[in-house]
N, C-alpha and C positions, 0 to 999 in steps of 0.2 A: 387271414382273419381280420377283419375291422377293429377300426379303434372301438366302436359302439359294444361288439361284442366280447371285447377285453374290458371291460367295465369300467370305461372314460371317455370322456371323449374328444373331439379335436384340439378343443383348449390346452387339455390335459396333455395331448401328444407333442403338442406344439412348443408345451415349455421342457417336456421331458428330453424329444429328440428333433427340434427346428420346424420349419416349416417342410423341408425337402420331406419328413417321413410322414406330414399330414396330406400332402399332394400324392405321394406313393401311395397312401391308404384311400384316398376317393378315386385314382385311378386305377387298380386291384377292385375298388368296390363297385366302377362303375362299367371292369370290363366283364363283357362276356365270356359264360363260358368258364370260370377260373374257378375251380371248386375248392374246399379248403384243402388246406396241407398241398395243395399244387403245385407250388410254388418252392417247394420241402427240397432242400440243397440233396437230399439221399434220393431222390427222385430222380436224379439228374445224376449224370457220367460226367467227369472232367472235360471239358471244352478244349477241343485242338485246332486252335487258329492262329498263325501269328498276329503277337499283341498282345495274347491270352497265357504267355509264360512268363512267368513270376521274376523279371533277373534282380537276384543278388544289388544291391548299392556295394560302389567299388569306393571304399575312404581313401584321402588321402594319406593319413597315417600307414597305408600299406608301403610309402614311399620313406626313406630315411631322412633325417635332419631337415635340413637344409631345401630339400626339394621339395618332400611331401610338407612344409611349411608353405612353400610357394604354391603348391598347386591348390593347398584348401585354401587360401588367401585369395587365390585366384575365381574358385568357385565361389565364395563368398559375396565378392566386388561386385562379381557379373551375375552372381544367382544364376548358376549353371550347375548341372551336377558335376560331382566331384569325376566323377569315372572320366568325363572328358579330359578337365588339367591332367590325371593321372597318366591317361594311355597318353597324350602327347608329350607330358614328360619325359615320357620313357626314350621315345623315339626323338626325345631332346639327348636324351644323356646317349643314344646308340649312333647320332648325327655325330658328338664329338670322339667316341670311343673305337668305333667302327676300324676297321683295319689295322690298329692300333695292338687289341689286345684280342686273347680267344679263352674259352674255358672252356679246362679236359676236366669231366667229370671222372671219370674213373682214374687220373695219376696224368703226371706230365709224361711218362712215356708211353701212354696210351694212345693208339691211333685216332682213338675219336675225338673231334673236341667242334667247340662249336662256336663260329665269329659269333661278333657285338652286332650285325647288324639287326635290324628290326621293323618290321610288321604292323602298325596301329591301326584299326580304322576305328571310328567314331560314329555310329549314325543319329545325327540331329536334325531335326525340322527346320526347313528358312525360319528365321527371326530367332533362334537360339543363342544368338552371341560366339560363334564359334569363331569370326577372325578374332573380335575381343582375346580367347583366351590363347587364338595362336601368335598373337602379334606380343602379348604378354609374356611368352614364353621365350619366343625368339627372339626378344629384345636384345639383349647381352651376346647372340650371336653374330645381329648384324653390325652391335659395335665395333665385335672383336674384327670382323671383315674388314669394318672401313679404317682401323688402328693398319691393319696390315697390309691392305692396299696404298696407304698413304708413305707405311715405310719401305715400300717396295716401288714407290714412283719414280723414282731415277734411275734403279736399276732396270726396270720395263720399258722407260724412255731408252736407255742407251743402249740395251740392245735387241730392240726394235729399229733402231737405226743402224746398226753394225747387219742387223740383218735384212732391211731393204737395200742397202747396199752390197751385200755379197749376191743378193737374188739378182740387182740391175746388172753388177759384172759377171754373174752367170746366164744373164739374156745377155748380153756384147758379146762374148765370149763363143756361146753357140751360135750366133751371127756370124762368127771370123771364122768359124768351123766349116760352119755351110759353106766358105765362100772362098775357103784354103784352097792355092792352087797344085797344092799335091798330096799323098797320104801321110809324107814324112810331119809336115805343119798340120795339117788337120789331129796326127794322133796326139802331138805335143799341146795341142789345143785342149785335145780331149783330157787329157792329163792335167791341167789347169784346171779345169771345170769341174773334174771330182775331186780334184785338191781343194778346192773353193767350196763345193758342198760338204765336206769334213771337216772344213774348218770352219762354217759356220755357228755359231751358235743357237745351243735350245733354245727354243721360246720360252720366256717365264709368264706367269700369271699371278698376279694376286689372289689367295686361295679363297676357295667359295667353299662353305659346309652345306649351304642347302639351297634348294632354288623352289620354285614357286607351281606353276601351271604352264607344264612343260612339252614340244613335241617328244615322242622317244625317240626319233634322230638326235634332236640336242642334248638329251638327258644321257644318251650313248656317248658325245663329245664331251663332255662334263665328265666324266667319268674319266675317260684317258687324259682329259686336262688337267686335272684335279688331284693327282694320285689314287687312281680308280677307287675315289671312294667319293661318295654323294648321298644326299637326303632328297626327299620331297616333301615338303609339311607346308600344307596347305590346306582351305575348306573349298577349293576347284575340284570340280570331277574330269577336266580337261584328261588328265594323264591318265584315272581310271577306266575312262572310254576308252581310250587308245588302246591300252593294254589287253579290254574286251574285245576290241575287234570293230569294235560299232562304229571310228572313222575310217577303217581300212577293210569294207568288206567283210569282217569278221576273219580277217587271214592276219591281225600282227603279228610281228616277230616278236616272241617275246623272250627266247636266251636268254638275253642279255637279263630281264627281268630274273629269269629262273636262277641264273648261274651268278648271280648277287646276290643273292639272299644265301646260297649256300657259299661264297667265295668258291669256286670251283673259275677254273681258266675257260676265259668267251675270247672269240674273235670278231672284232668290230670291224666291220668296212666300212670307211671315209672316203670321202669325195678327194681326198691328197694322196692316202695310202690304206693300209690295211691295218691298222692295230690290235695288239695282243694286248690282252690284260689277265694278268697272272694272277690276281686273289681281288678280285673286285667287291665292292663293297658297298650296297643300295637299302638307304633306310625309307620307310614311309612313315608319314604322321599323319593321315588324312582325316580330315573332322565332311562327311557328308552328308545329304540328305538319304532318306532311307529309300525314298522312289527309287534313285538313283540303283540300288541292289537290286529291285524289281527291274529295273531298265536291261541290266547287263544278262538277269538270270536266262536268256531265251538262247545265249552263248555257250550251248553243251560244254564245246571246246574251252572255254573261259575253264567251267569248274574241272575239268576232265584234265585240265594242264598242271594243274595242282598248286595253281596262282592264289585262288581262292582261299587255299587251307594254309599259305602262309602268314595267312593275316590271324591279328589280335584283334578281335573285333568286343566291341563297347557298344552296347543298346540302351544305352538307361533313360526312363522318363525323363520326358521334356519339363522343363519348369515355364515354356511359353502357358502366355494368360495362367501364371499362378505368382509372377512377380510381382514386388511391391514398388510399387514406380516412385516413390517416396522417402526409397529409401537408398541411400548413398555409402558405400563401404569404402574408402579406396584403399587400396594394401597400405600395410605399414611400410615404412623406411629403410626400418631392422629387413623384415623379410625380403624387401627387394635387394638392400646392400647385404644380405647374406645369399641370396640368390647368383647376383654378381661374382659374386668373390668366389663361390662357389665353380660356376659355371667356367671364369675366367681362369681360377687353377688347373681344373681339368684340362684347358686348352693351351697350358703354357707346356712346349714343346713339340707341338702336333704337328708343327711343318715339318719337325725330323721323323721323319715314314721310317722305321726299319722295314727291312728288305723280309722277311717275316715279324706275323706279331707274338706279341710276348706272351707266353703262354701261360693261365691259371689255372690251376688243379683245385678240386672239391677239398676239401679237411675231409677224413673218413666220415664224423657223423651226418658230416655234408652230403656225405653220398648215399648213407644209407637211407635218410629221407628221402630223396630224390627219388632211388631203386625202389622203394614203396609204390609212391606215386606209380613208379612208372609199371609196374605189378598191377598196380590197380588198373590203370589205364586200357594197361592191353586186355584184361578178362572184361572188361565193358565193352568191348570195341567188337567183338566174335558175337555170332547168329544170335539174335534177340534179347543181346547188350543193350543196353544205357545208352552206350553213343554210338552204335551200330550206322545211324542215319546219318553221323558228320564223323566216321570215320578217318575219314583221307584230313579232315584237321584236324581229330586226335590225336590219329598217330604221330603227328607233330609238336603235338603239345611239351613232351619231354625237352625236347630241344628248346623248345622256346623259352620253357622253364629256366633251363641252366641257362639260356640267353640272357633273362631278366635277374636271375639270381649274380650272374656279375656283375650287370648293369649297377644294381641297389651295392652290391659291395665295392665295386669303386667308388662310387659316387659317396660314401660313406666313410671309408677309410682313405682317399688319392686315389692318386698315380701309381703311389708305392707297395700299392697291396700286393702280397704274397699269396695267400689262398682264399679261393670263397668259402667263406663262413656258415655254418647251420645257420646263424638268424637270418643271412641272407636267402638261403634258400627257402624256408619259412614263412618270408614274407613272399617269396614267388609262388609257393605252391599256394598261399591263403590268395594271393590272386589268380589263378590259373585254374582254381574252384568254381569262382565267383565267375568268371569267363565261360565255364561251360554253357549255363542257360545262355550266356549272351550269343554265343556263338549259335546255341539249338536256334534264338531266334534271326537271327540272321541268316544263316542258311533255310529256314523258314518262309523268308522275304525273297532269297531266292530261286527257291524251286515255285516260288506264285507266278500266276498269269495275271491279266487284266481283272478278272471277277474277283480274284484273290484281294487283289487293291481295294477293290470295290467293299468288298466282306469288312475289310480291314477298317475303310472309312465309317459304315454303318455300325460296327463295334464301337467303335470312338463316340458317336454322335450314341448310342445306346448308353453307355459308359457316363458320356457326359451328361447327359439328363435322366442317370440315375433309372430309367426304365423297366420296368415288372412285365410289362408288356407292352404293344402297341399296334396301329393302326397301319397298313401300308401306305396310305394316302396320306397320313401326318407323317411318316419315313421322305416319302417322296416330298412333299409339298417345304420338309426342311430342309431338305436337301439337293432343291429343284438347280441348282448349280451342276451338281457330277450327275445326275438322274433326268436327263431332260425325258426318258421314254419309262416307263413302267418295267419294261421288260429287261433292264438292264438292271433294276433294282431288284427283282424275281430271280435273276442268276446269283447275285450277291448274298439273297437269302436264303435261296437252295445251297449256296455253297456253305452259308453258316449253320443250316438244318442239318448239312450231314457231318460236322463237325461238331456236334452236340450244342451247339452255342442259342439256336431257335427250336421255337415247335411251330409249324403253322398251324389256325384254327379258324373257322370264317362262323360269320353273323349273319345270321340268318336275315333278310329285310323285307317287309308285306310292298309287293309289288315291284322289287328292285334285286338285281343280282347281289348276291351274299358278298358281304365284304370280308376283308385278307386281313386275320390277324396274327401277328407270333408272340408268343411269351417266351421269355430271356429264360438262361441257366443263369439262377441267380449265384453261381461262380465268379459268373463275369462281372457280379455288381460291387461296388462299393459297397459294406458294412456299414 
């Protein structure tokens, strides 16, 4: 209906509700075709598009003390959302925790329990500030790196040299072998030579908690380096590709991925020998662009390996083109020297690996929340369920749960904690809620194709000019960057017509072919 025919008029609208609802009224008044009440949200079905599901805001407050201090500090500085600092927190605190410690929810003599490792991904648009809030995070990791690499330089110096010299007298050695003049000296040779290889010493290393944008050959040798345990936190899709397949033919090995995330025994083949690793231990923190999930989705095998559903995945609006450029936060002092001190206790002791980790049990009312959850979870996950469509990362959900409910209780009480807590768990499950939509939309992005992308872009570009309706030729003509052909825009709109999000309608013209209009599910509009 008109502002004319609500009994005021443009002035009147202009000061009541901006100028944007006086432009939505002369464009509604001046398109064809729009009768009244058309436009009526009850007229219109829910819109199924990714983009077009509501997720949840993830607070930092879901995080204790010290951390979730830093991560809303952190979102603040950068005007990023919070869900970012959070999920990479997480996979801050699972980087240092990881093979260290495990929780049994049901009792320490319970067969089940479940490592620290962890899962994040992030989907953010280029220009989000995503290294900002990972470089902000990691900060106090790579200090503690170079504290330990510095106090470990003489001892890596000296035997690095005890061991290029056992390797040069085990090349002489099988030189005098080959060149024995009888079996008697050759086997006394030989004898020498595996004496000399048993008395050589291990290689040491300066310990590494996380590395960057990696091959999985060397992500594999980190791993046996490292005390099979390692991070990757990073805003590179380098390793994600890998893992799809997209640099190796779509055939990676991915084991090694699979049997880290549950600590389960992988065998590594090296270019030296063969290595075993007995409870390995592989965290992600990945902050990516969302393309990037559209890229890998065409990888049956990717989702079909169950790679996909071990992830925590984060979709929250972008705050690109909505920052104030004007305005400067930087963290306080407090919060980063609580951040430190933080971070830095949890890692004092970590070079001593026990041989397993130490194990935490639920508190009973721990568990029974939990066993709720997990009650609920499985009656949504069965024929025309809730989560029916991202099943295979439901049924994961529990575990990750009790993943993140230790996470928040170490990090909350030490090193010394004895059992996880109901508040901890409490705060898992209020995020592991909040992560359903995230996840419906992400797996959303990647069951799309090309047109999906396409719908996606046009949704945004509808979205952001606020549209009742519009013209195909104003669609294209703003858009004449991703739309160089018409017809490519026609597949984008067919895709969003049968996902309630368009209606087409054409105009009739005296002596010219009828023009292409659609009017919006005003679902999808801003209020």
């Amino acid at each position: 209906m008109s502002a004319k025919k609500r009994g005021i008029d443009f002035n009147d609208l202009h000061q009541a509700k901006g100028k944007e609802a006086v432009a939505a009224a002369i464009t509604n008044a001046l398109t064809p075709g729009i009768a009244q009440g058309e436009h009526a949200e009850a007229n219109w079905p829910d819109p199924l598009i990714p983009g077009a599901i509501n997720v949840p805001e993830i607070p930092a407050s879901l995080l204790p003390g010290w951390v979730g201090d830093m991560a809303a500090a952190i979102a603040d500085s950068t005007q990023t959302p919070p869900a970012m600092a959070v999920m990479l927190a997480l996979s801050v605190l699972a980087t240092i925790l990881q093979r260290r410690f495990e929780v049994a929810p049901y009792g320490e003599d319970d067969d089940y329990t479940e490592p620290l490792a962890l899962w994040t991904l992030v989907g953010m648009p280029s220009g989000a500030r995503k290294t900002a809030v990972i470089n902000a995070l990691t900060d106090p990791l790579m200090r503690w790196e170079k504290r330990e690499r510095d106090a470990l330089r003489t001892e890596v110096a000296r035997i690095s040299t005890r061991r290029e010299v056992a390797k040069r007298r085990i090349e002489k050695l099988i030189r005098d072998a080959a060149s024995a003049k009888n079996d008697k000296d050759r086997n006394l040779i030989n004898l020498e030579i595996e004496k000399a290889k048993l008395d050589m010493p291990e290689d040491i290393h300066a310990p590494r908690l996380f590395t960057g944008d990696v091959t999985a050959e060397t992500l594999q040798a980190m791993l046996v380096k490292h005390g099979e345990r390692m991070a990757v936190l990073t805003d590179e899709a380098g390793i994600f590709m890998v893992m799809a397949g997209l640099y190796s033919g779509g055939c990676a090995n991915i084991d090694v991925f699979l049997q880290s995330h549950a600590g389960s025994p992988v065998r590594v083949d090296r270019a030296e020998r063969e290595a075993y690793l007995a409870r390995p231990a592989l965290s992600f923190g990945l902050a990516l662009q969302p393309g990037i999930l559209a890229d890998v989705a065409s990888n049956r095998r990717f989702r079909d390996s169950g790679l996909l559903a071990r992830f925590l995945y984060a979709m929250p609006e972008s705050t690109v083109g909505k920052r104030d450029v004007r305005r400067r936060v930087p963290i306080p002092e407090r919060v980063k020297a609580a951040y430190d001190a933080g971070v830095f206790g949890l890692l004092e002791r970590r070079t001593l690996l026990p041989d397993t980790p130490r194990r935490i049990a639920f508190t009973d009312p721990a568990r029974e929340i939990w066993l709720d959850f997990c009650e609920v979870i499985e009656r949504q996950q069965g024929d025309g369920g809730k989560l029916e469509s991202i099943s295979d990362w439901s049924a994961k959900l529990p575990g990750a749960v009790a993943r993140v409910a230790g996470l928040i209780e170490i990090a909350e009480i030490g090193p010394g904690v004895e059992r996880v807590s109901e508040g901890a768990v409490t705060r898992a499950l209020d995020l592991a809620q909040r992560l359903i939509p995230h996840a419906q939309e992400a797996f959303a992005i990647l069951g799309a194709d090309a047109a999906d992308a396409d719908a996606t872009a046009v949704l945004r570009w509808i979205q952001a000019g606020n549209h009742a309706s519009f013209k195909r030729s104003t669609c294209q003509k703003a858009m004449e960057g991703r739309f160089r052909s018409v017809e490519r825009l026609t597949k984008a709109a067919e895709r969003l017509i049968r996902r309630d999000v368009l209606r087409e309608f054409k105009e009739h013209n005296k002596g010219a072919p009828p023009s292409v209009w659609y009017r919006v599910n005003p679902k999808c509009l801003s209020t």
